[in-house]
C-alpha positions in Angstrom: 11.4 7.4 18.8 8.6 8.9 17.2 10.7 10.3 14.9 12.8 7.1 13.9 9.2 5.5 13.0 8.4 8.2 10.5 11.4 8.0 8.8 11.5 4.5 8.6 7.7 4.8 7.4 8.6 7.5 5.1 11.6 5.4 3.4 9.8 2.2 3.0 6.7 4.7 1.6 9.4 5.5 -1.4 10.5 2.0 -2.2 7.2 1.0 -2.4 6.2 4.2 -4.5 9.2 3.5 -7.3 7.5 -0.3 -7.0 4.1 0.6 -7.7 5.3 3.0 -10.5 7.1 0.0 -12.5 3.2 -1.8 -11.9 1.7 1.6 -13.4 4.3 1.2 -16.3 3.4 -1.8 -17.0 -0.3 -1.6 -17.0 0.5 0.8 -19.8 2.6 -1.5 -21.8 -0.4 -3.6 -21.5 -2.4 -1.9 -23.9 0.1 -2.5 -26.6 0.6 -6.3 -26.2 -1.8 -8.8 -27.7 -1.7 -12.3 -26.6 0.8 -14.6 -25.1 2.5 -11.5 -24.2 -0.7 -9.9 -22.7 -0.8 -12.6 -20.4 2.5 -12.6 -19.3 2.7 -8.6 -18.6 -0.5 -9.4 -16.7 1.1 -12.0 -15.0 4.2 -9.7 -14.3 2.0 -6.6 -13.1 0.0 -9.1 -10.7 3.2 -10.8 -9.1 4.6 -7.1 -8.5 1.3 -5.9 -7.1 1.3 -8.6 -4.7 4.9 -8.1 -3.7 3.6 -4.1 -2.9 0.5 -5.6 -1.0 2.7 -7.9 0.7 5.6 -5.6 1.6 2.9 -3.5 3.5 2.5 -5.6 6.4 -0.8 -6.0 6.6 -1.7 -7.6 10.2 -4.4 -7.4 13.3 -3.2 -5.7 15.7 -4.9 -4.3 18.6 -5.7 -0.5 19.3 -2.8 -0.9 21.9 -0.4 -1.9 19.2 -1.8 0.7 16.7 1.2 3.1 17.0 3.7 0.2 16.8 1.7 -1.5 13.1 3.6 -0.4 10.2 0.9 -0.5 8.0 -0.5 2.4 10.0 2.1 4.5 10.4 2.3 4.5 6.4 -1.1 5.4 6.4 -0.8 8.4 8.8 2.0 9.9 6.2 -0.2 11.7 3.0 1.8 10.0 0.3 1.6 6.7 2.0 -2.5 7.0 2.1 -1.7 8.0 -1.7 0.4 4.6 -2.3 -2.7 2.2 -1.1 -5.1 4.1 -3.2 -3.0 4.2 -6.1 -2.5 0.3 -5.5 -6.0 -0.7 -4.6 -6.9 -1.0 -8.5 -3.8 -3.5 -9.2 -4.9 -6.1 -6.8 -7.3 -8.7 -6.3 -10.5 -8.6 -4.7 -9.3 -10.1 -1.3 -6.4 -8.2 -0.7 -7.7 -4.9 -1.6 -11.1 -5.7 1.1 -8.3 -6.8 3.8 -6.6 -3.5 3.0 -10.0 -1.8 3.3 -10.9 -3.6 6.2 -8.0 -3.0 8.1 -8.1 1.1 7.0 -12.0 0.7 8.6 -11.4 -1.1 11.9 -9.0 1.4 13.1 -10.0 4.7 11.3 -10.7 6.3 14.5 -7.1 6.1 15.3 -5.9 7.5 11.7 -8.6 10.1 12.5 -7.1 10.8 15.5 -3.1 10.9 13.9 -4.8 13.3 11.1 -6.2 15.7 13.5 -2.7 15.6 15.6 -0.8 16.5 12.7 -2.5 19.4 11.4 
């Protein structure tokens, strides 16, 4: 079972990693537009954060259901702790705190995952 959860955490890890590339790309093409157009890439780029922050599943759970909460089990795989940081910057300010939050409150269990896995 444990097994099944990491590759289910490891797939959704890669959709969300081709996602967050298209919000990198666009935060590039941003520099070129000027305008009307600026507004709408930023408008783009925000909508498709949000889908990313969204698609992470971002819930309370309790430290009984830590093992079961998606958003953890991305976060106990190194690229998926490399996905939220390379999103944090894209998103608003209250996302990115619940993100931070949630990462704070149960950081004794990801400590605990880290230290199992090496």
């Amino acid at each position: 079972a444990a097994g099944t959860h990491r590759l289910r955490a490891l797939h959704r890890i890669e959709k969300l990693f081709l996602q967050l590339m298209e919000v990198e790309e666009m935060q590039e093409k941003m520099s070129l537009a000027l305008g009307e157009q600026l507004l709408h890439r930023q408008e783009q780029k925000s909508q498709k954060a949000e889908s990313i922050y969204q698609a992470l599943k971002i819930r309370a759970c309790s430290n009984e259901e830590e093992a079961e909460d998606e958003f953890l089990q991305l976060l106990c795989v190194r690229k998926g702790k490399k996905l939220v940081a390379r999103l944090l910057p894209h998103l608003t300010r209250e996302p990115r705190e619940n993100i931070l939050l949630t990462i704070t409150h149960h950081l004794p269990f990801l400590m605990k995952k880290d230290m199992l896995d090496e």
